[in-house]
C-alpha positions in Angstrom: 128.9 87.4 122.7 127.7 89.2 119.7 127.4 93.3 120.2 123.6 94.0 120.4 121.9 96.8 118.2 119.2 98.8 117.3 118.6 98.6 113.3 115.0 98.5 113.8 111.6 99.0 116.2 111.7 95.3 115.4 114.7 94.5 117.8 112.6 95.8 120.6 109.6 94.1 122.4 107.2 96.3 124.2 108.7 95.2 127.1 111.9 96.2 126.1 110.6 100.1 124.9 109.2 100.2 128.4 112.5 99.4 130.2 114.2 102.1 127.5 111.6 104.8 128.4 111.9 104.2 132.3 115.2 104.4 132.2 114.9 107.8 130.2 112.8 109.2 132.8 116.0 108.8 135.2 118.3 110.1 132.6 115.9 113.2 132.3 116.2 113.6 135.9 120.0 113.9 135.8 119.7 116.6 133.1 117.8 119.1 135.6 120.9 118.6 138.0 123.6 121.0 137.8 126.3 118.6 137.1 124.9 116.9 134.2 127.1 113.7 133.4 127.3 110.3 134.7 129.9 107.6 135.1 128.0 105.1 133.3 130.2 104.8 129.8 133.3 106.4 131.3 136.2 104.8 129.1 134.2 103.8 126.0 133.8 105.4 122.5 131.0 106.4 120.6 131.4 106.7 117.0 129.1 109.6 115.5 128.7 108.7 111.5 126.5 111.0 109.8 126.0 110.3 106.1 123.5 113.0 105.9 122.5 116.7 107.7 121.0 116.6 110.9 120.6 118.7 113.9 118.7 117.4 116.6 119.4 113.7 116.2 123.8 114.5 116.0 123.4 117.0 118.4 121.3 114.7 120.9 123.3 111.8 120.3 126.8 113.9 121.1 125.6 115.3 124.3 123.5 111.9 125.3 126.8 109.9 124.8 129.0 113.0 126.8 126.5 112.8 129.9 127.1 109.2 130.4 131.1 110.3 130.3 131.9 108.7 127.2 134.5 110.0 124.7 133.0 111.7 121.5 133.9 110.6 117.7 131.7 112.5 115.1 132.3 112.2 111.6 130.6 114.3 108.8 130.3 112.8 105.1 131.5 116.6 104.4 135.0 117.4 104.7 136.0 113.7 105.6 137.2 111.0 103.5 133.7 109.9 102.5 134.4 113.1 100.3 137.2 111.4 98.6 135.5 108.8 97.7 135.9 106.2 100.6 133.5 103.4 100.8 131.0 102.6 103.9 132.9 99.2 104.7 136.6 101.0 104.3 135.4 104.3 106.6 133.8 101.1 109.4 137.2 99.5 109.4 139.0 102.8 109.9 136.7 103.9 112.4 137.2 100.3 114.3 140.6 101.4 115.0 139.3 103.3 117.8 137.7 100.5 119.6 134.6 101.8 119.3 131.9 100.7 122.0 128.9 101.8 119.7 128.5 103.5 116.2 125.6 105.7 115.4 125.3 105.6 111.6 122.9 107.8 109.7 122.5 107.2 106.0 120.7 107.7 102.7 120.7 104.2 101.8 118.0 101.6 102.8 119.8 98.9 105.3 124.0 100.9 105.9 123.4 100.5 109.3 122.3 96.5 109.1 125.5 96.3 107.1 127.5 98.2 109.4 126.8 95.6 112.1 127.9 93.0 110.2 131.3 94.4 109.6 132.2 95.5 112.9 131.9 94.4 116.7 130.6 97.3 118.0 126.9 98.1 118.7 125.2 99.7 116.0 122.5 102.2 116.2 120.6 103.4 113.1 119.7 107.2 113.3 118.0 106.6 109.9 118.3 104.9 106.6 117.1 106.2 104.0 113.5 105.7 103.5 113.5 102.6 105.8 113.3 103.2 109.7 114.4 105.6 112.4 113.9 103.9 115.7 115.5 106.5 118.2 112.7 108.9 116.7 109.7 106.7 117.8 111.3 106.1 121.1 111.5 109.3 121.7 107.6 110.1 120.3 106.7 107.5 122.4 108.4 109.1 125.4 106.8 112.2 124.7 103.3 110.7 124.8 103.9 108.6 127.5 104.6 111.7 129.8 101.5 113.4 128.2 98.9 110.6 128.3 100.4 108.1 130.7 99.7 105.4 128.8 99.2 105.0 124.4 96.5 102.1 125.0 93.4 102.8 122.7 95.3 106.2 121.8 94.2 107.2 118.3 97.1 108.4 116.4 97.0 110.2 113.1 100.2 110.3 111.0 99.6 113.0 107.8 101.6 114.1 105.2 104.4 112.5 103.2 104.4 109.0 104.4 106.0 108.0 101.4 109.1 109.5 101.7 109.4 109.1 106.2 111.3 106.8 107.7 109.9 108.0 110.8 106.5 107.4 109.8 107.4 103.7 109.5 108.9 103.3 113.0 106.2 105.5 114.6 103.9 103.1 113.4 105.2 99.7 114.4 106.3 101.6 118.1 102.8 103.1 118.2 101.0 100.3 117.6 103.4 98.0 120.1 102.5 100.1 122.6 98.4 99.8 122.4 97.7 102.7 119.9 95.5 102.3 116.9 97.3 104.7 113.7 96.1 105.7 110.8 97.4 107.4 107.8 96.6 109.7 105.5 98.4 112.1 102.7 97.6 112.3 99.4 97.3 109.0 97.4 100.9 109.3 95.8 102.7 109.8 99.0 101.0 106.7 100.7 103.5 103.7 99.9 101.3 100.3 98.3 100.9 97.7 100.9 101.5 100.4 104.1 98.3 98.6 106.2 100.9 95.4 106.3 102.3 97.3 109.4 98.9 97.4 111.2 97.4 100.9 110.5 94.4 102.0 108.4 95.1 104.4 105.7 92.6 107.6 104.9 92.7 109.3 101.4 91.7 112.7 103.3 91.7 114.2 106.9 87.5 114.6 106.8 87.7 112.5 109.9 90.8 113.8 111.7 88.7 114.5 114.6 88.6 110.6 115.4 92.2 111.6 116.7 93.8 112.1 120.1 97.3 113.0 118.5 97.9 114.4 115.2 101.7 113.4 114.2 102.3 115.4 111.0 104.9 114.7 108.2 107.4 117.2 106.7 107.3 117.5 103.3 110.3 115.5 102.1 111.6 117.5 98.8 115.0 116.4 99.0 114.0 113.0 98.7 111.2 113.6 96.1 113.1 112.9 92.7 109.4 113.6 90.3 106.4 115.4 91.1 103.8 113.6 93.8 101.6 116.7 94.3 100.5 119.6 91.8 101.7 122.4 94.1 102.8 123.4 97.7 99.9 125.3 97.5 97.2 122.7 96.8 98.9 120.2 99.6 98.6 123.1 102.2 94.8 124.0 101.1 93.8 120.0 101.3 96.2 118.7 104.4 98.1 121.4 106.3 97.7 121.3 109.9 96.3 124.6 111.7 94.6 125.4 114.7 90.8 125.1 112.5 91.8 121.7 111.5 92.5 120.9 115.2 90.1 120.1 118.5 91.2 121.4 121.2 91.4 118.2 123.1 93.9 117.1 120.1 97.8 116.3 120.9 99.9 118.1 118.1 103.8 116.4 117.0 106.3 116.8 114.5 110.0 115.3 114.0 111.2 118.3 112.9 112.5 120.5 110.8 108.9 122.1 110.6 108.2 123.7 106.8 106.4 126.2 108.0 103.5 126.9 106.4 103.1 123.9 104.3 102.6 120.9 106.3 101.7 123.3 109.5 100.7 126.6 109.9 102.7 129.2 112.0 99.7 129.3 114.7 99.6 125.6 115.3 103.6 125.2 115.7 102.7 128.1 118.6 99.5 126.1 120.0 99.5 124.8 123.7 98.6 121.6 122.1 102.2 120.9 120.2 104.2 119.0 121.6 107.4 119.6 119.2 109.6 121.5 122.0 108.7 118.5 123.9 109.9 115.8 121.6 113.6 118.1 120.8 114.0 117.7 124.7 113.2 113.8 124.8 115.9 113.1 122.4 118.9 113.6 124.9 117.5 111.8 127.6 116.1 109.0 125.6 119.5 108.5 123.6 121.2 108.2 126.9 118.4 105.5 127.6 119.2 103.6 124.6 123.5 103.4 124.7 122.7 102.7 127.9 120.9 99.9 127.6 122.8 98.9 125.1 126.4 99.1 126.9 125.9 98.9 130.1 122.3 97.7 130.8 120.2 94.5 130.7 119.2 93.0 127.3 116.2 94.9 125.6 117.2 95.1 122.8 117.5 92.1 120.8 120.4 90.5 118.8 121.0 91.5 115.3 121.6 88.2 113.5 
């Protein structure tokens, strides 16, 4: 049988998200113990392959794959081979030498990890791709508002900022509205990719009416990925779409994937509001990670076949 994966929100039914975040909510259970770990994966490798910085998504996947017992590989573009010039395919077929039960693959090209599953048997979990998806993030988001809300029916999400540029805006949106929500979108008018309402949410050229929302999810501003000039300044993004505490009700949920640029997408005083939910969203990603290698290892099938 074919390994199964997680490329995309699209290999998981609602169904399927709900079995993931009820399993998390055991998983989070087991990290208030003192003895952290579990049996579950004891004997199996998980490949860490990170094509691109990160701290929160590495760091949860490490410790979610060592509290399931499992043994740790995690390769950095920097100071490995990548560096000499190795190819994606050639570092996969070094890296199957292990035996590796599952590879996490983060890269800055649309579709590596849809690729990597084609050139290995192990399962393959995408912890981003470029511009395309990042479907551990929106679990996670959907975790968090799950525990807040109890349920995202009729829940009115906001996502603001650099749309463009997110991968998580696209996988919060297709997990968001899977799971009842109604989204909307709104940045300025070069950050908003053409043809965005395809994935079900309404797009607003201003945040006038931002207090139609329960949750605001804000952006980061993406500069790393910005390669010509979508905005005239910092300075006139923050004074038409940063987040603060004015701009917020206080009945209004507050996220953010993280890493915050403070002051330009949010202000210092709404990071530090009792309405954000960012720490709550770093401490979903262990327990929510463990909740998807599990299912995909060791559990029953919700997540779907890659073809």
């Amino acid at each position: 049988m074919s390994a199964r994966h997680l490329i995309s929100i699209d290999d998981v039914d609602r169904a399927g998200i709900e079995r993931i975040l009820d399993r998390a909510e055991s998983f989070a259970e087991v990290s208030g113990r003192e003895i952290k770990k579990v049996p579950a994966l004891r004997g199996r490798t998980i490949v860490n392959l990170f094509y691109e910085a990160s701290t929160r998504t590495s760091s949860s996947f490490e410790l979610a794959a060592k509290r399931l017992s499992a043994d740790v590989v995690s390769v950095r573009s920097v100071g490995s081979s990548v560096d000499k010039g190795e190819s994606l395919k050639d570092t996969i077929q070094t890296l199957s030498a292990y035996d590796p039960a599952a590879i996490v693959i983060r890269s800055p090209h649309v579709g590596a990890a849809r690729l990597v599953a084609g050139w290995c048997d192990a399962a393959v979990i995408n912890a981003g791709d470029g511009k395309h998806e990042h479907p551990t993030q929106a679990l996670l988001d959907v975790y968090t508002l799950r525990r807040a809300l109890g349920s995202l029916d009729g829940v009115s999400i906001w996502i603001v900022g650099d749309v463009l540029h997110s991968r998580v805006a696209r996988s919060n949106i297709l997990a968001f509205k899977r799971m009842g929500a109604e989204v909307t979108v709104t940045g300025p008018p070069t950050l908003i990719p053409r043809g965005i309402e395809a994935l079900g949410c309404a797009v607003q050229p201003t945040i006038e009416r931002l207090g139609e929302a329960d949750v605001v999810y804000v952006l980061r501003m993406q500069h790393e990925r910005m390669r010509e000039s979508f905005i005239p300044s910092l300075r006139e993004y923050a004074a038409c779409y940063q987040i603060s505490t004015t701009r917020l009700a206080p009945r209004q949920l507050l996220m953010h994937p993280g890493p915050v640029n403070r002051g330009i997408e949010l202000s210092a005083d709404a990071i530090d509001s009792p309405q954000a939910l960012i720490g709550e969203q770093v401490k979903a990603g262990v327990a929510v990670r463990m909740a998807v290698l599990y299912e995909l290892l060791a559990g029953t099938p919700a997540l779907a076949a890659v073809a």
